[in-house]
N, C-alpha and C positions, 0 to 999 in steps of 0.2 A: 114332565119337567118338575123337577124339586126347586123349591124356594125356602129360604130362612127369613122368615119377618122377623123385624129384634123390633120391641119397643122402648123407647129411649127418655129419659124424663131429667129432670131437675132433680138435680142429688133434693134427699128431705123433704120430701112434699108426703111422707108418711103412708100408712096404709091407706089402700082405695076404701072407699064408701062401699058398705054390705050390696049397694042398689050394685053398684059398678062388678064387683066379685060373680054375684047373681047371672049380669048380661052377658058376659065372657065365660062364665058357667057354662048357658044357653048356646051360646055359638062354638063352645068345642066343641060339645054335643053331636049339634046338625051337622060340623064337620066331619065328625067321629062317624055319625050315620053314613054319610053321602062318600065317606071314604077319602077323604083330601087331607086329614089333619093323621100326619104321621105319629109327630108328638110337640110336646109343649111344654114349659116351668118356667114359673118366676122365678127371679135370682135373688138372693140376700143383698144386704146394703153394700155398696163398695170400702165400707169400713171394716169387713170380714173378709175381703178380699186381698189380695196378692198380684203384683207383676213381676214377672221376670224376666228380664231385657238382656239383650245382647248388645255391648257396645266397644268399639275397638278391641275388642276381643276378648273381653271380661265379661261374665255374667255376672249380676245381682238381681238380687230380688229385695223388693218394696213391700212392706203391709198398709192396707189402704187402714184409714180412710187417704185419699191422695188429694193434696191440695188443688194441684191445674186440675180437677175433674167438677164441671161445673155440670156435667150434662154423661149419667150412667144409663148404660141396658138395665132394665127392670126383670124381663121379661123376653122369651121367643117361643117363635114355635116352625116348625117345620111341613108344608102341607107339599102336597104334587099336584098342580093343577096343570093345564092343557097350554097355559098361554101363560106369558107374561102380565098381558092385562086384566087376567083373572086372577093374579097373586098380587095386582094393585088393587083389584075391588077387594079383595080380601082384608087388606089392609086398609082400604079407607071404612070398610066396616069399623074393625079394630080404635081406629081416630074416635070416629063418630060415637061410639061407646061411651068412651072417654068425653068428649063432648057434652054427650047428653048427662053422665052419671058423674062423671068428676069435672064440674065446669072450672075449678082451679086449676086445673092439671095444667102443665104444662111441659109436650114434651112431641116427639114426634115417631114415626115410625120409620124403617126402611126396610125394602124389598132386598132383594138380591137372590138371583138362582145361582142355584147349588153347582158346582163341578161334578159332572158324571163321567170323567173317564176320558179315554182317547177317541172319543167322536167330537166330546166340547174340547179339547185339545184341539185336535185340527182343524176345528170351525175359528178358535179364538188364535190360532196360527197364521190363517189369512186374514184378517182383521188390518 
């Protein structure tokens, strides 16, 4: 199963600390090894950023920075692990990172596996 972990933060809490860059270094690494980390990037600030919305049937598009965004994706990465609760451990690695290397940070992560096609169709069909 494929998973997308986004990591999510407080708009402006700035670049992570060299220590923090270093331990996410490390663990794409051992992921890259062990075969789970598909791929991964951080993102630019939401002030270089763009939305493009559809509403009552007009498109427009916004250039960030965007006021209501108190809380952006930083960062993802995409692994395939065996379980769900192995794309949680994954992710509370990810936290604890953050914890130990940026004790300011403030921000969270989330899970979510991937769509693969017409077998997660018909499983999330009878749901």
């Amino acid at each position: 199963m494929r998973f997308l972990i986004t990591v999510k933060g407080a708009e402006g809490q700035g670049m992570p600390p060299q220590e923090m860059i270093e331990a996410v270094e490390k663990l794409a690494d051992e992921a890259s090894r062990n075969g789970s980390l598909v791929m991964r990037g951080g993102l630019y600030p939401a002030a270089e950023a763009a939305r493009i919305r559809v509403t009552g049937g007009k498109v427009t598009v916004t250039d960030g920075p965007f006021a209501e965004a108190k809380e952006v994706v930083g960062g993802f990465a995409i692994f395939q692990f065996k379980s769900r609760e192995e794309a949680i451990e994954s992710a509370k690695q990810m936290v604890e990172l953050h914890r130990k290397h940026w004790p300011s940070w403030v921000g969270e992560t989330e899970v979510r596996q991937i769509f693969d096609g017409a077998p997660d169709f018909e499983m999330l069909q009878k749901k």
